[in-house]
C-alpha beads as a LAMMPS data file, in Angstrom:
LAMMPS data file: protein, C-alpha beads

170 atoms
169 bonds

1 atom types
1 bond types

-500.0 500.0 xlo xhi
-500.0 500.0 ylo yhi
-500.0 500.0 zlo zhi

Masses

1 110.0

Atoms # bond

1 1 1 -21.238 -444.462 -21.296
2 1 1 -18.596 -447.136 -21.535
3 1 1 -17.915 -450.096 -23.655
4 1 1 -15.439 -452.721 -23.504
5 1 1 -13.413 -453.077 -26.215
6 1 1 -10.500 -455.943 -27.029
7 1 1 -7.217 -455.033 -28.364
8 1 1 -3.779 -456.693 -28.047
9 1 1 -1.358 -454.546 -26.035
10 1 1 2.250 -455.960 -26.012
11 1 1 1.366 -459.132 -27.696
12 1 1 -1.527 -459.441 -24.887
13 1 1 -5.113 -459.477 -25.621
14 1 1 -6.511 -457.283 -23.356
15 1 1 -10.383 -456.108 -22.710
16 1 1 -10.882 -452.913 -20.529
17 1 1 -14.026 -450.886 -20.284
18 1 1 -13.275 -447.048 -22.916
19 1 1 -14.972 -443.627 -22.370
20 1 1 -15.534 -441.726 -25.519
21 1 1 -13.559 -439.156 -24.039
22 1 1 -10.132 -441.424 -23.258
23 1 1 -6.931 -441.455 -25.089
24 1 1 -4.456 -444.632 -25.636
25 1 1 -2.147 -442.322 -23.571
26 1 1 -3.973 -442.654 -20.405
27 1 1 -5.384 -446.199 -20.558
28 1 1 -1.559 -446.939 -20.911
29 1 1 -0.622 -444.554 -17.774
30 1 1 -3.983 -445.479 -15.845
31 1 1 -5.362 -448.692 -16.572
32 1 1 -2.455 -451.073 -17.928
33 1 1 0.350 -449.247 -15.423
34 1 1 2.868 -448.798 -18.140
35 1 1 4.704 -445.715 -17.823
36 1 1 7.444 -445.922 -21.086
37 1 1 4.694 -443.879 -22.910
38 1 1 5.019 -440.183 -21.252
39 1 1 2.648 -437.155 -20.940
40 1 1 3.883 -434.061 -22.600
41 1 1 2.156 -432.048 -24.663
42 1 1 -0.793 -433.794 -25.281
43 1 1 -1.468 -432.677 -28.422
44 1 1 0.783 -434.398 -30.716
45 1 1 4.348 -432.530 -31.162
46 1 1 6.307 -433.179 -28.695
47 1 1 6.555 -437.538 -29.301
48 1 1 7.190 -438.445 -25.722
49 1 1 4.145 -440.147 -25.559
50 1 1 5.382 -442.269 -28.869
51 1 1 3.573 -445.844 -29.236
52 1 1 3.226 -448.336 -31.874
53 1 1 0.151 -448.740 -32.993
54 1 1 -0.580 -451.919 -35.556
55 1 1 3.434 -450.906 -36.516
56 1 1 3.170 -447.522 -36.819
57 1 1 5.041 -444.698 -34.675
58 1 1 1.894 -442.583 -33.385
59 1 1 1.944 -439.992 -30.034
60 1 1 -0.332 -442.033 -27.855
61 1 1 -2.222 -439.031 -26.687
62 1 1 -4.380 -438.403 -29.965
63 1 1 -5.525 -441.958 -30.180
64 1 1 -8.827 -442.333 -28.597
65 1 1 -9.540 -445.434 -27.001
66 1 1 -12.698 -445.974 -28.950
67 1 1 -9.966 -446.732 -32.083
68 1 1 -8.381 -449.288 -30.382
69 1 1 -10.579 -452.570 -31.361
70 1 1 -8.810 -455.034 -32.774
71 1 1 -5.748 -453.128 -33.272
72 1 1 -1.819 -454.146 -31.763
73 1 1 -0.301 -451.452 -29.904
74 1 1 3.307 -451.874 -28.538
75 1 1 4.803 -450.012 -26.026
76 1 1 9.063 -450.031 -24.961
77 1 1 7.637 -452.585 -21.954
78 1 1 6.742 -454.816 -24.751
79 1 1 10.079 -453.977 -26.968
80 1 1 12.198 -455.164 -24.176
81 1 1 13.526 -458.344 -26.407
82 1 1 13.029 -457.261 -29.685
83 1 1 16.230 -457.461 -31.735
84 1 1 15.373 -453.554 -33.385
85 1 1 14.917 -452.197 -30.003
86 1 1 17.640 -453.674 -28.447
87 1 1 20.243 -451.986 -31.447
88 1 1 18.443 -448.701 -31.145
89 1 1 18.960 -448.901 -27.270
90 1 1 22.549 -449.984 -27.857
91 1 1 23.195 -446.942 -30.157
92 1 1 21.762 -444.278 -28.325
93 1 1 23.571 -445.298 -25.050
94 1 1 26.760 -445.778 -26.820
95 1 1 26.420 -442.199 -27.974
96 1 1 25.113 -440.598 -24.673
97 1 1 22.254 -439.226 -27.098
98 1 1 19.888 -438.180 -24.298
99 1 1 20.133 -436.738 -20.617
100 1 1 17.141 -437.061 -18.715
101 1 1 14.923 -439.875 -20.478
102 1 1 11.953 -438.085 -20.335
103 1 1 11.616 -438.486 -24.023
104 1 1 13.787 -441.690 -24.475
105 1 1 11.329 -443.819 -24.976
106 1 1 9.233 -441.829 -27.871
107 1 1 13.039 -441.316 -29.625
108 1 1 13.241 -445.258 -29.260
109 1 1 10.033 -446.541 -30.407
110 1 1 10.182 -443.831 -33.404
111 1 1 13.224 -445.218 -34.041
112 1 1 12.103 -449.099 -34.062
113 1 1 9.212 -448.053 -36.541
114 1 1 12.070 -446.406 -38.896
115 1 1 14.130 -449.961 -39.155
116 1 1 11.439 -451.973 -39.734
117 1 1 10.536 -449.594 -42.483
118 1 1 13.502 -449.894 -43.918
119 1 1 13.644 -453.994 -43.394
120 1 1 10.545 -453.771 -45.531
121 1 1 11.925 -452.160 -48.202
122 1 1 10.392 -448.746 -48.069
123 1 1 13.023 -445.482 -48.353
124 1 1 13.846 -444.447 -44.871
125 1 1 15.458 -441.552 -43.238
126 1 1 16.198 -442.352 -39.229
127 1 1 16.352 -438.806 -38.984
128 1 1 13.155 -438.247 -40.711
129 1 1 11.858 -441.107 -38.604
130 1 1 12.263 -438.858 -35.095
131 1 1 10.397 -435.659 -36.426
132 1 1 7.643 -435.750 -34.360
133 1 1 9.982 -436.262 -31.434
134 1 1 11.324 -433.246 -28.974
135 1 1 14.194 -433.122 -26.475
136 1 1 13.984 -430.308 -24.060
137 1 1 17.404 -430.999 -21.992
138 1 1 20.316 -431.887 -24.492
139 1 1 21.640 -430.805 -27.991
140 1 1 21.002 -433.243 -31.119
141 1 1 24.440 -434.180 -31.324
142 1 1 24.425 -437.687 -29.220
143 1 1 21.148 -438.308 -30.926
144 1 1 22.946 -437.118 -34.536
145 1 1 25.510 -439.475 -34.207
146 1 1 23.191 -442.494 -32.721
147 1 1 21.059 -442.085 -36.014
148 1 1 24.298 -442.575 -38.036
149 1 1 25.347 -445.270 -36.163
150 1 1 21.850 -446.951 -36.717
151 1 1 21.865 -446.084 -40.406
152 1 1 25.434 -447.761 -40.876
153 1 1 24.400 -451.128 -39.720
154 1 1 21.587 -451.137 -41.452
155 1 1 23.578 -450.217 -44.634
156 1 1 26.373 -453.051 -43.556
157 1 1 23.412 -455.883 -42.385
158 1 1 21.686 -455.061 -46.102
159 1 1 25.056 -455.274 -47.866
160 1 1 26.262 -458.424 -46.220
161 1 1 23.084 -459.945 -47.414
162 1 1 23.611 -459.285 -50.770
163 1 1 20.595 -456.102 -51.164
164 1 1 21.701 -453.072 -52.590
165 1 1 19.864 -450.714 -51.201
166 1 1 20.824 -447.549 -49.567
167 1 1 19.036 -447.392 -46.660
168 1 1 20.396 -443.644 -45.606
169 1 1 17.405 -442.405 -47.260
170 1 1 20.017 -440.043 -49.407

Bonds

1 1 1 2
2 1 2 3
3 1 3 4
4 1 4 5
5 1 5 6
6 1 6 7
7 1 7 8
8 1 8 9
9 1 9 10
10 1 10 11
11 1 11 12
12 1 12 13
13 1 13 14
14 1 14 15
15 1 15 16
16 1 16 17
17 1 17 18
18 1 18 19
19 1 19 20
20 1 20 21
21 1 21 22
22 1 22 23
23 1 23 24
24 1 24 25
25 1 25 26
26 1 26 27
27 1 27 28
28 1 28 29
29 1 29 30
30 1 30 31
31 1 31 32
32 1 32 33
33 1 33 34
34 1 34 35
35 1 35 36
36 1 36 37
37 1 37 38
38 1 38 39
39 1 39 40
40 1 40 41
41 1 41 42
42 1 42 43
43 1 43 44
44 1 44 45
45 1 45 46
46 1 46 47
47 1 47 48
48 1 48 49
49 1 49 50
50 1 50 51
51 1 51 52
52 1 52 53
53 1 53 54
54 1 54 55
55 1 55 56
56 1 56 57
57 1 57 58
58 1 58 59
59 1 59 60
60 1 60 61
61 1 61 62
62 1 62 63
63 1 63 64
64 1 64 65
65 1 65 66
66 1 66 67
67 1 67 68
68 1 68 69
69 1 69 70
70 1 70 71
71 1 71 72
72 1 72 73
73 1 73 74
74 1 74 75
75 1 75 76
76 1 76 77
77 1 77 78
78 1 78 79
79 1 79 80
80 1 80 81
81 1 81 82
82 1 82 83
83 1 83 84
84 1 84 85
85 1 85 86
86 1 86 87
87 1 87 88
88 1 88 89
89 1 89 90
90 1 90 91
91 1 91 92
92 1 92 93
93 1 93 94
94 1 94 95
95 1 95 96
96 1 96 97
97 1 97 98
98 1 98 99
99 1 99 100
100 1 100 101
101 1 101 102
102 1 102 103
103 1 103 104
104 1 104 105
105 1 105 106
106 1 106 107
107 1 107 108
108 1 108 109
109 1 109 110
110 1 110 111
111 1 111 112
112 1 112 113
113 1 113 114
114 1 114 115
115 1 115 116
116 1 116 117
117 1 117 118
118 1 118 119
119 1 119 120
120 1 120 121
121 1 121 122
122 1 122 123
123 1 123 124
124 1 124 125
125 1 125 126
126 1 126 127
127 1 127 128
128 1 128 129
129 1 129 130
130 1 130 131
131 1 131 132
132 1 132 133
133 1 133 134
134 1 134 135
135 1 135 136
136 1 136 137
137 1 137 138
138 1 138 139
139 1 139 140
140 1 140 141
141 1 141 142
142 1 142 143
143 1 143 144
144 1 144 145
145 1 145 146
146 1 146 147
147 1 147 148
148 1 148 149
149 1 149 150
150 1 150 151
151 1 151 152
152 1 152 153
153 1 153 154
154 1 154 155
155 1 155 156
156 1 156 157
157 1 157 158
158 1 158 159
159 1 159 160
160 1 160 161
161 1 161 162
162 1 162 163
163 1 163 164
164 1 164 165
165 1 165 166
166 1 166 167
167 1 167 168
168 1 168 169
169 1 169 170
């Protein structure tokens, strides 16, 4: 049996016809055509499939379609001019923090979710923020010293205006 259901996808309101059985993963792959959001896994550990669901960093494949009323989910297609992506992309090509770019875009939306924590006030690690993420090709280093790059602006664009908050999540 399928139902249509109504959700905004990328700022979009979108209605598509849901099996019980589908996952936000493959809608996005499938039905919408948008590719950022990668099969790995497909259980929830490895974060290539990384989205942002209503704000929050969640691996696409464990969200069933069926949970998708109503809610905003945000892909890298859809970060494409937002400031936070744009800095995170910035960073982790100035530090050559991944080779392939399989998982690139789960690193980068996990990432996203971690600022805008931190813009809201809440304590948060960047390297906390990428847990759930896996790289299979490359050491951590790149990605080590993207995080601190990350985590120093944020510290420098807080102090400049005027907060004193450590946002290193030390």
């Amino acid at each position: 049996m399928n139902d249509t259901i109504s959700f905004k996808l990328n700022g979009e309101t979108i209605a598509c016809p849901v099996s019980g059985a589908g996952t936000l993963l493959d809608l996005l792959r499938d039905t919408a055509r948008l590719t950022s959001a990668r099969p790995g896994c497909r259980i929830g550990r490895c974060g290539a499939c990384t989205v942002l669901l209503d704000g929050e960093a969640v691996p696409a494949c464990l969200v069933m379609t069926w949970q998708l009323a109503g809610r905003q989910v945000e892909t890298v297609e859809g970060l494409q001019d937002d400031q936070d992506f744009l800095v995170v992309r910035d960073a982790l090509a100035r530090e050559s923090a991944l080779q392939c770019g399989y998982c690139t875009p789960g690193f980068a939306v996990s990432l996203v979710s971690g600022i805008r924590h931190q813009r809201s006030g809440q304590e948060t690690d960047l390297g906390e923020a990428i847990a759930g993420n896996l790289c299979r090709c490359t050491g951590y280093g790149g990605l080590s010293r993207a995080i601190q790059r990350l985590t120093d602006s944020c510290c420098r664009e807080d102090a400049a205006a005027g907060n004193d908050n450590d946002f290193s999540g030390d």
